[in-house]
Backbone bond lengths (Angstrom), bond angles and torsions (degrees), N, CA, C in turn:
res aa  C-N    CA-C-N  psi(-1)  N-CA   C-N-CA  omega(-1)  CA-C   N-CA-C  phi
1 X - - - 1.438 - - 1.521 108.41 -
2 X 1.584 119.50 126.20 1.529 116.42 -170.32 1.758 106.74 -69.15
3 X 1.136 127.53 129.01 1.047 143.59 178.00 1.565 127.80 92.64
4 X 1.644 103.03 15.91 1.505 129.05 172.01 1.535 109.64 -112.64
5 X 1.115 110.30 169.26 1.050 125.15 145.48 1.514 127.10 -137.97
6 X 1.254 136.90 150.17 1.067 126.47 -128.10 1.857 100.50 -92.64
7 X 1.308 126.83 19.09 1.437 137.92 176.95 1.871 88.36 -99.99
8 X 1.318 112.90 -29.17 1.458 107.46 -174.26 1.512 104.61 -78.68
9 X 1.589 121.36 -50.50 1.287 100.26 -175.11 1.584 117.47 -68.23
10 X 1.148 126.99 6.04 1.390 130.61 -172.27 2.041 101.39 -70.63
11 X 1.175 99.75 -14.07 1.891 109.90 173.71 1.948 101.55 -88.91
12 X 1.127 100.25 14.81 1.688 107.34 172.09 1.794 88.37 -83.17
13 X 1.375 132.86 -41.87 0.776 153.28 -119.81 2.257 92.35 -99.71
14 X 1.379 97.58 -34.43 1.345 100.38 169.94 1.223 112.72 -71.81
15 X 1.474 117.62 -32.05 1.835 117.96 -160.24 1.504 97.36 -92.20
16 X 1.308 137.29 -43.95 1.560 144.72 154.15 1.429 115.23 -133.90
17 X 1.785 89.63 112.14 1.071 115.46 -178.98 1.196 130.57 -68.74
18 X 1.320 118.08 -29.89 1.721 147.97 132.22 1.706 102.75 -19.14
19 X 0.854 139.73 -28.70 1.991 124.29 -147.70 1.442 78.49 -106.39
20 X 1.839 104.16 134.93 1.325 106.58 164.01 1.842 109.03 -104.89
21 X 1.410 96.87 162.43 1.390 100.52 -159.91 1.374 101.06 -131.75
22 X 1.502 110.22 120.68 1.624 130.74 178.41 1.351 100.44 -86.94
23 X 1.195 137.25 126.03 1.656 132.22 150.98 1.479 97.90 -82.48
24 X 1.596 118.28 151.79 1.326 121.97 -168.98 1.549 98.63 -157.01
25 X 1.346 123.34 78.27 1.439 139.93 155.27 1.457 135.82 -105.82
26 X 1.304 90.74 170.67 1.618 117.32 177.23 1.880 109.64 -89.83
27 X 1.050 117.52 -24.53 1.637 146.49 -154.42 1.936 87.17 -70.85
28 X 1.197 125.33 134.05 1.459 150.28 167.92 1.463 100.16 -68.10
29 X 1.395 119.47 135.18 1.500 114.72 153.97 1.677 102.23 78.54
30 X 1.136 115.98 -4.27 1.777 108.89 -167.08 1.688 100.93 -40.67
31 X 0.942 113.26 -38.44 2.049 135.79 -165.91 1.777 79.00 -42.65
32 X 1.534 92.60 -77.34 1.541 96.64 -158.27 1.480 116.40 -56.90
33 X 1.331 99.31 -19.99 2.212 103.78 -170.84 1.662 94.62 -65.25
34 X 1.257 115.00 -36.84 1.570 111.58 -162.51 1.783 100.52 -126.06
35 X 1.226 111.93 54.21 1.496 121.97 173.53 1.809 95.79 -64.84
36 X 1.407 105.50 -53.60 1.943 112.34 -167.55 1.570 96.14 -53.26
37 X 1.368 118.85 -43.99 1.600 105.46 -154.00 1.490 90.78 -96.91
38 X 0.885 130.75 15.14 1.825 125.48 164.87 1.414 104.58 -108.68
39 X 1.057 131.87 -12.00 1.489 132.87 -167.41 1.510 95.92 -95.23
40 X 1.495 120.56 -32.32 1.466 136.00 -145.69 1.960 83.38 -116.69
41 X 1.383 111.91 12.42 1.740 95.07 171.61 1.558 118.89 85.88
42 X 1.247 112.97 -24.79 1.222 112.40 -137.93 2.082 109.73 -86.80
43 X 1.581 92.36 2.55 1.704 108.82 -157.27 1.724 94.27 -114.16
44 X 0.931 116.02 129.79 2.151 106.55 -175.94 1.503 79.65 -96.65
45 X 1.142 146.78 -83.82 1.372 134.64 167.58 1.853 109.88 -141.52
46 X 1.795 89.04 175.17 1.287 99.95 169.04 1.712 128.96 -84.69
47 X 0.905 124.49 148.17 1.499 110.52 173.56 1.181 104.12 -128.12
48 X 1.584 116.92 129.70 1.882 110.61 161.09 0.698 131.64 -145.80
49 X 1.643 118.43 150.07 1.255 134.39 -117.90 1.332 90.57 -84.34
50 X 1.655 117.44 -167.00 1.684 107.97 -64.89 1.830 116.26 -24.53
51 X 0.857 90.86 163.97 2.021 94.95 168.64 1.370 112.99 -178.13
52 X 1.412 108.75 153.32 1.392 120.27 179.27 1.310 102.09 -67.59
53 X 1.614 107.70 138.85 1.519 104.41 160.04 1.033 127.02 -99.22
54 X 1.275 145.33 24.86 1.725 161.24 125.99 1.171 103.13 -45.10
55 X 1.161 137.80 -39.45 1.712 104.63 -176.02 1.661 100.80 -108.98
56 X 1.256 116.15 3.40 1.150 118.25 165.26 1.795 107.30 -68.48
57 X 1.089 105.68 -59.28 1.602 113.61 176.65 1.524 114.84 -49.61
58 X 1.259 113.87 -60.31 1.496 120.62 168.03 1.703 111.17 -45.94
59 X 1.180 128.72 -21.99 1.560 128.33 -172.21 1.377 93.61 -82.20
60 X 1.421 114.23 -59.40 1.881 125.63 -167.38 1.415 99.88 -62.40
61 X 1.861 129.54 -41.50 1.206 114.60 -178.82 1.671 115.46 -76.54
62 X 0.826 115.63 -16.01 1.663 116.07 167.36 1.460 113.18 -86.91
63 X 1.171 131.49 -10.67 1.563 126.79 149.19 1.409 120.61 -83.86
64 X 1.168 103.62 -30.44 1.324 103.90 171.47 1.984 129.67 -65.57
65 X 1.512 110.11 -23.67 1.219 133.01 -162.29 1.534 83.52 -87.02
């Protein structure tokens, strides 16, 4: 989202607590930047870039079900 970064939308997470949240970068180390908010649930996973989007889809349709 332009003017986020994806540790920011993780406060989506106060307004519905329900919404799972993919981070999806280019960014080194993202794992370690957001160790607290993956430990704390709050991350469905990371993705980085380049990446297939088939198992991206397969992740969202099994949260979604």
């Amino acid at each position: 989202m332009k003017g986020l970064n994806g540790i920011d939308l993780l406060m989506a997470k106060n307004v519905n607590p329900q919404c799972s949240v993919f981070i999806v970068s280019a960014m080194l180390n993202l794992d370690e930047l957001c160790k607290k908010e993956i430990k704390a649930g709050l991350v469905a996973g990371i993705i980085s870039k380049p990446f297939n989007v088939g198992p991206l889809l397969e992740r969202i349709a099994a949260l979604v079900k």
